[in-house]
ROTI-419649 format. One record per atom (N, C-alpha, C): x, y negated, z negated; atom name; residue number from 1; residue in three letters. Coordinates in steps of 0.1 Angstrom, whole numbers, plus 5000, padded with zeros to 4 digits. Layout:
! residues N
<pt <X, Y, Z>, CA, NUM, ala>;
...
! end
This chain:
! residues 67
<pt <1142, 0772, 5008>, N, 1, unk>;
<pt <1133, 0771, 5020>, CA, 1, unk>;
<pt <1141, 0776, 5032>, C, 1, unk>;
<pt <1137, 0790, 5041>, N, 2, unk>;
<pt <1142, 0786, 5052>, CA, 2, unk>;
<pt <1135, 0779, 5058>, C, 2, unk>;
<pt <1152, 0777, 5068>, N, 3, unk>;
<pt <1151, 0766, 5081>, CA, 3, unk>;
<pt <1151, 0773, 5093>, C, 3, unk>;
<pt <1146, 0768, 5100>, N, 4, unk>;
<pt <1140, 0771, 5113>, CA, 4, unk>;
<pt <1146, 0763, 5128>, C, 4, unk>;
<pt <1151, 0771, 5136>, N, 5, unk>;
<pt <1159, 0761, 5143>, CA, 5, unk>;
<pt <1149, 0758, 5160>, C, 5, unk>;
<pt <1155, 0748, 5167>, N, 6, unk>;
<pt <1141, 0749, 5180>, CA, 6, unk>;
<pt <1147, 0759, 5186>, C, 6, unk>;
<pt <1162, 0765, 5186>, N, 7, unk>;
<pt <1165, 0774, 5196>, CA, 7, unk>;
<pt <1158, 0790, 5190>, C, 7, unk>;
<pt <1151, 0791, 5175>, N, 8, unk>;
<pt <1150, 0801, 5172>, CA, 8, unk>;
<pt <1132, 0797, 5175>, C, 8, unk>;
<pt <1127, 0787, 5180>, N, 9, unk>;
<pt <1116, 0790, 5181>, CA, 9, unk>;
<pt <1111, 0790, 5197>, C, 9, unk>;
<pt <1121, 0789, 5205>, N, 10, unk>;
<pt <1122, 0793, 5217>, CA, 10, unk>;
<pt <1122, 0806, 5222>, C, 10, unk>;
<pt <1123, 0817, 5209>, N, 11, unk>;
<pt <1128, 0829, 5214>, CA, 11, unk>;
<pt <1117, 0836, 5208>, C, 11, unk>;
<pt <1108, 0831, 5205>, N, 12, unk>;
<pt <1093, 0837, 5203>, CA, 12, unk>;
<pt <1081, 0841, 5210>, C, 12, unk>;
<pt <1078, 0851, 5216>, N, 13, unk>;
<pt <1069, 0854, 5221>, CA, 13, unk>;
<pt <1059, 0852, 5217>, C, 13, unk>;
<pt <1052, 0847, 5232>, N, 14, unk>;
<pt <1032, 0839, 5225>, CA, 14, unk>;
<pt <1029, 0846, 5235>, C, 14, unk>;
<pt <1019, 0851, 5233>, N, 15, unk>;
<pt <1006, 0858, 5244>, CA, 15, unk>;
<pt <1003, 0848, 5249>, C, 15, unk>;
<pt <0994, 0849, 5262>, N, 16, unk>;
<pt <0987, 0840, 5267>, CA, 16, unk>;
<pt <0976, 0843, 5278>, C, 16, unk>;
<pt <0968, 0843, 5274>, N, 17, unk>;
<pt <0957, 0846, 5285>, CA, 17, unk>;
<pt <0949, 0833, 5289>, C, 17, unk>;
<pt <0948, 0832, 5305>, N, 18, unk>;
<pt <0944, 0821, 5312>, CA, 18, unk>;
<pt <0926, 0820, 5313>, C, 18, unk>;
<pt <0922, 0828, 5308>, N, 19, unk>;
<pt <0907, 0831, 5307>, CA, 19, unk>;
<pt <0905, 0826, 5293>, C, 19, unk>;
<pt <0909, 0828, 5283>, N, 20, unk>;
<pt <0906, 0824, 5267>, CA, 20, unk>;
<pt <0909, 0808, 5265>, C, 20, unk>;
<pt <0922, 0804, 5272>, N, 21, unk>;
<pt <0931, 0793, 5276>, CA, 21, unk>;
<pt <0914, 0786, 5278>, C, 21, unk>;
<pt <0912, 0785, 5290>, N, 22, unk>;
<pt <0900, 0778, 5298>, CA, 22, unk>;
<pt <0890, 0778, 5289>, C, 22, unk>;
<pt <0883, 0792, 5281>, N, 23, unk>;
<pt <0873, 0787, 5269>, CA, 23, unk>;
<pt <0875, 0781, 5258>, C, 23, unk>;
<pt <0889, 0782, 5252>, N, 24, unk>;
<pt <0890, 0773, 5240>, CA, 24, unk>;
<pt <0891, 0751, 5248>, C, 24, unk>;
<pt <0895, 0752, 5258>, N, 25, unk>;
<pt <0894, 0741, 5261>, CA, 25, unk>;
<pt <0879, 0737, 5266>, C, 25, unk>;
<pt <0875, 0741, 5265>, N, 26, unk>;
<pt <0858, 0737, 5272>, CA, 26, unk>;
<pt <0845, 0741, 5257>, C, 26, unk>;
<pt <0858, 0742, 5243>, N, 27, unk>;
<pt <0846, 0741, 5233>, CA, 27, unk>;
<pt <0853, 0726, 5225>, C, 27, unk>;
<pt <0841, 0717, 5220>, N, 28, unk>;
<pt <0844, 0702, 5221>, CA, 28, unk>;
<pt <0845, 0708, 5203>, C, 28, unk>;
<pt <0854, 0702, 5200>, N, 29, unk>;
<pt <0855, 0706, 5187>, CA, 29, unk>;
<pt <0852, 0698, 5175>, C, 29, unk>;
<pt <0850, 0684, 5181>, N, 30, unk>;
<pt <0848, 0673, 5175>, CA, 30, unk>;
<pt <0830, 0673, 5171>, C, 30, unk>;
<pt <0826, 0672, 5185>, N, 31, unk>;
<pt <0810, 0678, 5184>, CA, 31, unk>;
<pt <0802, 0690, 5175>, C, 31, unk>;
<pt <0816, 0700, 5171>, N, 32, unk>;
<pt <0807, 0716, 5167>, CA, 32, unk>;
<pt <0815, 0710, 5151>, C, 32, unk>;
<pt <0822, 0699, 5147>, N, 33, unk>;
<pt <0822, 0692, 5133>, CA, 33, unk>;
<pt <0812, 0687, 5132>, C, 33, unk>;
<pt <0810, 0677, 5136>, N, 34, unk>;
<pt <0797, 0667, 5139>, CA, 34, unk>;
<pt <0786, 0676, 5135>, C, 34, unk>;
<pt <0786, 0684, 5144>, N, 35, unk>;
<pt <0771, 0694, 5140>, CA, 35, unk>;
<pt <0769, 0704, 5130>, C, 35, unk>;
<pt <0779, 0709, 5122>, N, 36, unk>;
<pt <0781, 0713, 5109>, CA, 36, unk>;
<pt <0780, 0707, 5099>, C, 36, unk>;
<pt <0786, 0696, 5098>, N, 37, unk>;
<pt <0784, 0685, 5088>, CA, 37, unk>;
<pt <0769, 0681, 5086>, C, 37, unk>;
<pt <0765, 0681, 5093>, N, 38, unk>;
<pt <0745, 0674, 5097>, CA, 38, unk>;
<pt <0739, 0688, 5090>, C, 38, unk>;
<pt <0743, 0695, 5098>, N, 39, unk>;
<pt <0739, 0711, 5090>, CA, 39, unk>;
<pt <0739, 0714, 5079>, C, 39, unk>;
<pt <0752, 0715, 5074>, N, 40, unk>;
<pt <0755, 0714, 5059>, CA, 40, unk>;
<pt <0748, 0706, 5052>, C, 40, unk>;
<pt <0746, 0691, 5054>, N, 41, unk>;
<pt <0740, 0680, 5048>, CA, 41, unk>;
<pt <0722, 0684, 5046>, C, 41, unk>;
<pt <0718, 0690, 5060>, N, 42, unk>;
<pt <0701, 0690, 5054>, CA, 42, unk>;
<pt <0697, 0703, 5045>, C, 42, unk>;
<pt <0709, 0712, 5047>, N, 43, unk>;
<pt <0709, 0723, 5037>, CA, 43, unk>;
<pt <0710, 0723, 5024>, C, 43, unk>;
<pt <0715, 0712, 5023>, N, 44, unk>;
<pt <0716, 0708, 5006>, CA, 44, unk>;
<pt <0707, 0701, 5003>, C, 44, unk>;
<pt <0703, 0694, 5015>, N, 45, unk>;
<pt <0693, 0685, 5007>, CA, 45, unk>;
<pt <0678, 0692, 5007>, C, 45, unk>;
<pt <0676, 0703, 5013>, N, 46, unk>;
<pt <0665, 0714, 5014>, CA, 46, unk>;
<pt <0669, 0727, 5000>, C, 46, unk>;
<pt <0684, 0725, 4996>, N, 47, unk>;
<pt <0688, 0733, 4986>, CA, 47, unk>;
<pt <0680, 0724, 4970>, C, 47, unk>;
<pt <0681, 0714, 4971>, N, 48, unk>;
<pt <0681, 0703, 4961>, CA, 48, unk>;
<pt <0669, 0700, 4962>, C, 48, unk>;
<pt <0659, 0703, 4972>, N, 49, unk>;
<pt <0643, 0704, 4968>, CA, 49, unk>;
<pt <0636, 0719, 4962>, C, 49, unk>;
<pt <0642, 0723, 4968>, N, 50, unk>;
<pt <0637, 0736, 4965>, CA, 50, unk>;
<pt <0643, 0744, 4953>, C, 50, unk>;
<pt <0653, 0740, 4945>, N, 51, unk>;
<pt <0658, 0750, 4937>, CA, 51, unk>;
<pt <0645, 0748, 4924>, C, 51, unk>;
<pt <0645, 0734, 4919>, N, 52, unk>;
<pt <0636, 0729, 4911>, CA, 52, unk>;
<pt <0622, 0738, 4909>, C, 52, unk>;
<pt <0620, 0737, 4926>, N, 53, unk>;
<pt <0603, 0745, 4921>, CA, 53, unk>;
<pt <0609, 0758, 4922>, C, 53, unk>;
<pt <0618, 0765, 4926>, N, 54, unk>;
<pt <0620, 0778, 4923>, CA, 54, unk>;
<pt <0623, 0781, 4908>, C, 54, unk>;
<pt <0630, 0769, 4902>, N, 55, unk>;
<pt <0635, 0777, 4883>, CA, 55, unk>;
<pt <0620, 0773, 4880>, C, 55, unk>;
<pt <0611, 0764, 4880>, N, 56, unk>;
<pt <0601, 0761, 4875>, CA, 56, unk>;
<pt <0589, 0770, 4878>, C, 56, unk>;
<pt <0590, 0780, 4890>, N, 57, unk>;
<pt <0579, 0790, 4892>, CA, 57, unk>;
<pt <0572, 0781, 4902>, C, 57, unk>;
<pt <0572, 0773, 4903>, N, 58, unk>;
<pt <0563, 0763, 4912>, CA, 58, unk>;
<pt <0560, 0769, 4931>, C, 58, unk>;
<pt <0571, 0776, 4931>, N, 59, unk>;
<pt <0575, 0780, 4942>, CA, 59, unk>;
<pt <0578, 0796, 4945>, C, 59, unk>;
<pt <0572, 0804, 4953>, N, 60, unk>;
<pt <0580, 0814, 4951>, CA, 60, unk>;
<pt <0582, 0819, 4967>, C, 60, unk>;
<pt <0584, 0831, 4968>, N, 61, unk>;
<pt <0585, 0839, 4984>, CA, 61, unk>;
<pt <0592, 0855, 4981>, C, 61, unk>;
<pt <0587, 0858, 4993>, N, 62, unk>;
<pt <0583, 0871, 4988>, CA, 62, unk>;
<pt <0591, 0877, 5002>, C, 62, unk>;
<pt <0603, 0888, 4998>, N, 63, unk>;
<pt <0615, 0893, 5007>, CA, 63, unk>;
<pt <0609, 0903, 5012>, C, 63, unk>;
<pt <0604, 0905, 5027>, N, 64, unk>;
<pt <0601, 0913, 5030>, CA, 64, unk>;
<pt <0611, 0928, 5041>, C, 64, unk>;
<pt <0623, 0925, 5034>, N, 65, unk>;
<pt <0637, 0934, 5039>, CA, 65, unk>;
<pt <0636, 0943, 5031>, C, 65, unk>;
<pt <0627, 0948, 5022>, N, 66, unk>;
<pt <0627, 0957, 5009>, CA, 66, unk>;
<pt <0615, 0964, 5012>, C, 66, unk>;
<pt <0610, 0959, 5021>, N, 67, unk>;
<pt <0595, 0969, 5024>, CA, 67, unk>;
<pt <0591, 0981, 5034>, C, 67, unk>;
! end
């Protein structure tokens, strides 16, 4: 394994822009989890009603990006 020293990680150049700086701090990142998770969750559970009557014919729909 290399090792890594702090005086060699002092000699690294990082960009930095004060405009990007300011938007990444003003997106709550905790809240855009929170709201994926909920998302993901009724997607499955709308995946998990719907696949049934899709194998069973029960259900169908009709793609209209082919027309």
């Amino acid at each position: 394994m290399p090792v890594v020293s702090s005086d060699d990680l002092l000699e690294f150049i990082i960009p930095y822009n004060e405009e990007v700086a300011k938007k990444f701090n003003g997106i709550y990142i905790k809240e855009k989890i929170i709201a994926n998770v909920h998302q993901s969750n009724e997607l499955s559970s709308l995946r998990d009603f719907l696949l049934p009557l899709l194998m069973n014919g029960q259900v169908t729909f009709k793609d209209e990006s082919y027309e």
